[in-house]
C-alpha positions as CSV (number, residue, x, y, z in Angstrom):
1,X,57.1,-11.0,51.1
2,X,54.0,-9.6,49.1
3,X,55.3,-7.0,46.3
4,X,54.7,-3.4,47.5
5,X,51.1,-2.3,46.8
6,X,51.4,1.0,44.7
7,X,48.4,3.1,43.5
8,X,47.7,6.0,42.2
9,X,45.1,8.6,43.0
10,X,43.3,10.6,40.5
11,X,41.2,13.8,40.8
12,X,38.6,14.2,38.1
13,X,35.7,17.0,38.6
14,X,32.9,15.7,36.7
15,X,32.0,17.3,33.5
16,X,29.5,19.9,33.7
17,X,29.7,23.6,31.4
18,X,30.4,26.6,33.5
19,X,32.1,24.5,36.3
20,X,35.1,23.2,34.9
21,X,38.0,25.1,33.4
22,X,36.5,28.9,34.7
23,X,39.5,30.9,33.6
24,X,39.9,29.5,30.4
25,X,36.0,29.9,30.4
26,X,36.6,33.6,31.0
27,X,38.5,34.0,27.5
28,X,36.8,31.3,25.4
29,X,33.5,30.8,26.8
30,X,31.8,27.9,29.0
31,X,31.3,25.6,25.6
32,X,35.1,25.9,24.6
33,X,35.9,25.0,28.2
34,X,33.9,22.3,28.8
35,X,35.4,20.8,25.5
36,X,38.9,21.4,26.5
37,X,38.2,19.8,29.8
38,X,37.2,16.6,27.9
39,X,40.2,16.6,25.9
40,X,42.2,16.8,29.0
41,X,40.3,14.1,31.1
42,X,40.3,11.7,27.9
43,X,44.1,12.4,27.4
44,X,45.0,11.5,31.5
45,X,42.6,8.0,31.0
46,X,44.9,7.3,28.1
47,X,48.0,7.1,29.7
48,X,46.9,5.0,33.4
49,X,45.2,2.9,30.8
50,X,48.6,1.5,30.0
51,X,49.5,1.3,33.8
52,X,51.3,-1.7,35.2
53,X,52.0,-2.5,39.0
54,X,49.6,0.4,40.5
55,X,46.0,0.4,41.3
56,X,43.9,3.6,40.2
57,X,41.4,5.2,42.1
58,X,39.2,7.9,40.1
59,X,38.3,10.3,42.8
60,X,35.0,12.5,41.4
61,X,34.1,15.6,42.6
62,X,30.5,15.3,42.7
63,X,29.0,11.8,41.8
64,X,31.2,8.6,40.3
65,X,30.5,7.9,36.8
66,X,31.0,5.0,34.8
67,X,34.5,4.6,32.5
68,X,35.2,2.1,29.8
69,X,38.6,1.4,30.6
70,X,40.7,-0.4,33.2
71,X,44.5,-0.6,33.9
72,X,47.0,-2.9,31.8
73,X,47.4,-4.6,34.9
74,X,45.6,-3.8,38.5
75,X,42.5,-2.4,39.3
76,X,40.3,0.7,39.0
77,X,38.1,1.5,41.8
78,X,36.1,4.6,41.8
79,X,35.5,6.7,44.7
80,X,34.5,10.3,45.7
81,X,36.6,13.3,47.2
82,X,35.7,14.5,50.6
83,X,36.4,17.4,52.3
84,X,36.3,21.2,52.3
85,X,39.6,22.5,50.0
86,X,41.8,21.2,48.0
87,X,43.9,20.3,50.8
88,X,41.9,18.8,53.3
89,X,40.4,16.8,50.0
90,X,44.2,15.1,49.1
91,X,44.6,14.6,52.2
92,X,41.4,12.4,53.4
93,X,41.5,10.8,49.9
94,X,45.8,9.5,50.9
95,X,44.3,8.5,53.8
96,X,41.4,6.1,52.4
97,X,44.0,4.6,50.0
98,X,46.6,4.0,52.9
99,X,44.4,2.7,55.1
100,X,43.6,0.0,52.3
101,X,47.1,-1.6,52.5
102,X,48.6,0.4,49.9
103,X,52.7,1.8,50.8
104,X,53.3,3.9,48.0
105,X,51.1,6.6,46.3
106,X,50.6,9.3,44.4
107,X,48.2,11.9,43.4
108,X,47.5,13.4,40.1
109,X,44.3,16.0,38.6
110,X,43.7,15.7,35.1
111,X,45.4,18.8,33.5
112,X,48.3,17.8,32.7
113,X,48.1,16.3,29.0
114,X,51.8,16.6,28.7
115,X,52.0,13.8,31.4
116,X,53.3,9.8,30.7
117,X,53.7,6.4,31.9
118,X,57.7,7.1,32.3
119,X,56.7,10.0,34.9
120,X,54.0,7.9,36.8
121,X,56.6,5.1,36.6
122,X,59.4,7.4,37.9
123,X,57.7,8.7,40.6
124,X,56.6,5.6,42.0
125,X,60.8,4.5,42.0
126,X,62.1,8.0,43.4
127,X,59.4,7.0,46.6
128,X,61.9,3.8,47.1
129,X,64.3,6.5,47.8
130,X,62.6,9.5,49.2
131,X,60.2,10.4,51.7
132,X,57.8,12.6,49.1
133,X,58.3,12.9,45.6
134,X,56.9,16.1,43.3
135,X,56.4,17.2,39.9
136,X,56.5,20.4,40.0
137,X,54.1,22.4,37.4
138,X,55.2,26.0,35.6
139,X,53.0,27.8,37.7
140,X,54.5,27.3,40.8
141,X,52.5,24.4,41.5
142,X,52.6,20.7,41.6
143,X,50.8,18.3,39.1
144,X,51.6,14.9,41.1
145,X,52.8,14.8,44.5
146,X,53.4,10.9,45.7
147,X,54.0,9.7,49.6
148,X,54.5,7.0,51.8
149,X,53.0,8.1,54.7
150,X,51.1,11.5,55.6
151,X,52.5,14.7,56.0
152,X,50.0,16.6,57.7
153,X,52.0,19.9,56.8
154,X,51.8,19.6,53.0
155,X,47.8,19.7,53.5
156,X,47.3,22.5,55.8
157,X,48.0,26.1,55.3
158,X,48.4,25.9,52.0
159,X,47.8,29.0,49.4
160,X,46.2,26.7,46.9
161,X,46.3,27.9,43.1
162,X,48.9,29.9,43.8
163,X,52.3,30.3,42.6
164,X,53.6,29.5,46.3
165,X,52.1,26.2,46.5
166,X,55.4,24.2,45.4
167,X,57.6,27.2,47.5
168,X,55.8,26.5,50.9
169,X,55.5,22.9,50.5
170,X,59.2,22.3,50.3
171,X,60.2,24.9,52.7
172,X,57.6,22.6,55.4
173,X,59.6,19.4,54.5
174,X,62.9,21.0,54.6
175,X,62.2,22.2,58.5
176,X,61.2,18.9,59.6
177,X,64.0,17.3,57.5
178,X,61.7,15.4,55.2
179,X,64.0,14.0,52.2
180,X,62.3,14.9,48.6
181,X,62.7,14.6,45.1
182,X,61.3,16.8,42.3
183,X,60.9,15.2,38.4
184,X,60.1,16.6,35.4
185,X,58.3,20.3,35.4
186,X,55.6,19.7,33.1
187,X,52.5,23.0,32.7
188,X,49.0,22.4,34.2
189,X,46.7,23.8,31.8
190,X,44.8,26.6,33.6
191,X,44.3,29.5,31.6
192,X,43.5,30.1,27.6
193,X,47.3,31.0,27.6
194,X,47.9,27.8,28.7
195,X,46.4,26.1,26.1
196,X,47.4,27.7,23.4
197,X,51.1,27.4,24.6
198,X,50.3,23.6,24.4
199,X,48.8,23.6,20.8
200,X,51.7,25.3,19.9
């Protein structure tokens, strides 16, 4: 038997001033923002750099662009995200890597710098156990959500950017008797509040 095929999917929204980070743009300008933004893309690449056992696909929002790093072991394949929200975006993007051959996955954004290789590894080790695997964010939201197959429920209907995100999603799982785990709660980094929490 061939070793399961795990890989990771990552949402990046390419790097443009006054589209990325808008709240925090609100309090410290489009310039600060945009900066901010970098750090957090930069710090994500950083950790799947050191990834073993799971392919990374870089899903852009806009157009791929190039990046000087691979991971530790597997490959990195850029793609872009399809779709109209957030929801229906995941979704198509679990589907492309599914239908690829891949049995175990997960999904991450890239504002999450407190985020590491033990979380991406854990996740990918609850999925032997469980049917869907979160890490839940402070907000009420999730910062990875990892599957084996689709859900169709944890895509539609959703509130996204809200604090009912994580609420709603388990209360769909739990009335079709879904088994889940949730791992560490880690904070998304959303608003100028948020980052400043963070330098702390």
């Amino acid at each position: 038997m061939k070793p399961a095929k795990n890989a990771i999917i990552v949402f990046q929204k390419n790097a443009a001033k006054g589209k990325v980070k808008t709240r925090i743009a609100k309090d410290l300008g489009e310039e600060k923002a945009l900066e901010i933004y970098q750090y957090l893309v930069n710090s994500t690449h950083q950790v799947l750099s050191q990834l073993k056992g799971q392919d990374v696909f870089l899903f852009f929002s806009d157009y791929t662009e190039k990046v000087s790093w691979q991971p530790q072991e597997g490959t990195l394949q850029l793609r872009l995200q399809k779709g109209k929200d957030l929801g229906e975006k995941m979704r198509l993007a679990f589907e492309e890597v599914f239908s690829e051959g891949y049995s175990k996955v997960s999904i991450i954004g890239t504002d999450c710098p407190d985020i590491n290789i033990k979380i991406l590894n854990d996740a990918m080790e609850k999925l032997e156990e469980y049917e869907v695997v979160f890490g839940p964010a402070q907000d009420g939201g999730y910062y990875l959500l990892g599957l084996k197959k689709i859900h169709k429920g944890l895509f539609d209907g959703i509130p996204w950017s809200t604090e009912q995100v994580l609420k709603l999603s388990l209360d769909y799982l739990n009335s079709k008797q879904i088994s889940y785990e949730l791992i560490t709660i880690l904070s998304d980094i959303d608003t100028a509040e948020d980052w400043e929490n963070y330098l702390r």
